[in-house]
Structure formats: structure tokens, C-alpha cells
N, C-alpha and C positions, 0 to 999 in steps of 0.2 A: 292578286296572287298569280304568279308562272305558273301555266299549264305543264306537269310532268310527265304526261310524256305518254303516262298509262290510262289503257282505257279497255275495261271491260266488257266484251263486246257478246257475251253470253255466260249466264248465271242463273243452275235451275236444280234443280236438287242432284244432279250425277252428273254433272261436272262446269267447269269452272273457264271460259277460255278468256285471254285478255293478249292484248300486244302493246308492244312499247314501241314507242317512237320518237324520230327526234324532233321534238315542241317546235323547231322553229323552221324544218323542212317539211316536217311528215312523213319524211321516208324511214319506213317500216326497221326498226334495229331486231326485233326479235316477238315470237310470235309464240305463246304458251295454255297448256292446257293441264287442267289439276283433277284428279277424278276425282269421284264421290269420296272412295276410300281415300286419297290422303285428305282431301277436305276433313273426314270424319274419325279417322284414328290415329292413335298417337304415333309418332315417329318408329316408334320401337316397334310395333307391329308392324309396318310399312317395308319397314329396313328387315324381319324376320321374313316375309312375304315376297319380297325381290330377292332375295337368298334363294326361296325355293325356283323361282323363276331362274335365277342365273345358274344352277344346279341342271336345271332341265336343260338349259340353250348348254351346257356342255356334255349331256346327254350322260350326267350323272344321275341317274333314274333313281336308284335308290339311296340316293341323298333327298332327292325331293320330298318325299312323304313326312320323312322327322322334321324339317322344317316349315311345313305346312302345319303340323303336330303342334310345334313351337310359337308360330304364328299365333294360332288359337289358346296358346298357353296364356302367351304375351297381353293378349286383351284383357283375360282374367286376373293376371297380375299387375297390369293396369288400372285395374277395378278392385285392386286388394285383396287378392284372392293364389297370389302367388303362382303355381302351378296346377291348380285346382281347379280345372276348367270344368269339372262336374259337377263343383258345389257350385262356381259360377252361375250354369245353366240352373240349377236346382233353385240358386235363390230371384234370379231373374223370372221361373215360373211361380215360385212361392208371391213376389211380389207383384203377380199378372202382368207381368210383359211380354212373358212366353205362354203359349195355350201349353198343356200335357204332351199335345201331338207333334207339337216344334221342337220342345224340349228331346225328347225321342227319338226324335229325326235329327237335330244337331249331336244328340247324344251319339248318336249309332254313326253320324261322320267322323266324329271324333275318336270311339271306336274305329272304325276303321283303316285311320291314320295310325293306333296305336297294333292293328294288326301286322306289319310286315315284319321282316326279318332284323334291318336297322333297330328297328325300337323294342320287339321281342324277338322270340323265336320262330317267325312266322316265313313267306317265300317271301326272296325278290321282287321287287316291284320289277312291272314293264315300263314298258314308255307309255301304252296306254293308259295303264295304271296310273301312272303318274302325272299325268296330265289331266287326269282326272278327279286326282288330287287335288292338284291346283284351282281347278275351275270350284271342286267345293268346296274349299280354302276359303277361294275371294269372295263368293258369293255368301259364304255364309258368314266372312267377317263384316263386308256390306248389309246382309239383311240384320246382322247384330246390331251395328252401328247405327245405322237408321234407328229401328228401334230403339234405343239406346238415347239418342239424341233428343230425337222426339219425345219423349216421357221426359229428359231433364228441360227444355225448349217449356213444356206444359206441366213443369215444377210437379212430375207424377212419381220423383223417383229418386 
């Protein structure tokens, strides 16, 4: 069999790097890296979550926060739960994947994505704001996912 080309050259739980090359020079055509999150979530989350990203790099602040909002929707309703990302959480602790105190704490991020002005009647996000959004977006669709994986990985769920 022809060598193709690709060669994975690190593979560890948070992320994925490999390069291509041409088989028969070795000179390097293209050189790529996959994080945890798209390793672990569906497209549609992925594609919700670079929304809020590309919102912020235009320094659309208060588009950020609903699509972060939406992001966390999207996993739920990937998991069959539509937009329901509180029974989501509620049946992930019912089925002990969440402790009381994660549930709580995802709870009240999510809540708080649901606090600004975009999605009720609350203020303007900042940029800090919103970038802080962000960051508990990703991390807490990575620490979903993990979890998540891991229990179907260990047929727990």
C-alpha cells in the first residue's frame, strides 16, 4: 500500500495535530491542528461558537452573549432536548454525570448569558463582558463534552 501522505504527529485528549505531505518528497503541503471541541462536538455547535467568536473580532459585543446562549442551546438540542438547555443540565445531574454543584454553576452561566439586553431586557454587554462570555461558552461546552464522551466511551449513559 502507498504511503498518503498523512501522519499524525500528536494525539492526546485536547487536541489533535497532523501534517500532510508529499509521499514521495516529503515536503511538508500543509500542517493542521483540531481542538478538543471540534474533536468532541457536533458541527452545529462548533459553527454556533465561531459565530460568537467572529461577532467579537468585529467588535459586535452584544451579538456575542446570544450566540454563546445558542451555542449551549445547540448541544442540548443535539442531545434531544431542543432548546432546553436546563432540562438538559437537570437530566445529565439526575443521571450523575453532573454533581448538584456543576449543574448550578453551568446553570447560573447560562443564566447569565440569558441576562443582557439582546435576549431580555437587561444592559449592553461590554467587551469584557463579552469576552467572558466566550471563554465560559468554550469551557463549558469542553467540560460538557468531555463528560459527555466519557460516560458514552464507558457505555454509562
Amino acid at each position: 500500500m502507498e504511503p498518503c501522505g498523512i501522519d499524525i504527529i500528536n494525539d492526546d485528549e485536547w487536541h489533535c495535530q497532523a501534517i500532510l505531505t508529499n509521499p514521495k518528497t516529503g515536503t511538508l503541503i500543509q500542517k493542521a491542528e483540531i481542538s478538543a471541541l471540534e474533536k468532541l462536538l457536533p458541527p452545529d455547535v462548533i459553527n454556533r461558537l465561531e459565530d460568537a467568536y467572529n461577532e467579537y473580532s468585529k467588535g459586535e459585543f452584544e451579538n456575542v452573549i446570544p450566540k454563546c446562549r445558542i451555542a449551549l442551546e445547540a448541544l442540548a438540542n443535539f442531545n434531544g432536548f431542543g432548546n432546553g438547555f436546563r432540562d438538559f443540565i437537570t437530566k445529565l445531574k439526575k443521571d450523575g454525570i453532573l454533581r448538584d454543584i456543576e449543574k448550578d454553576i453551568i446553570g447560573k452561566i447560562h443564566g447569565y448569558l440569558c441576562s443582557f439586553e439582546s435576549t431580555h431586557y437587561g444592559p449592553k454587554p461590554n467587551k469584557e463582558q463579552a469576552l467572558y462570555a466566550l471563554i465560559l461558552t468554550q469551557h463549558t461546552l469542553l467540560f460538557l463534552s468531555k463528560i459527555i464522551s466519557s460516560k458514552w466511551k464507558n457505555s454509562e449513559w
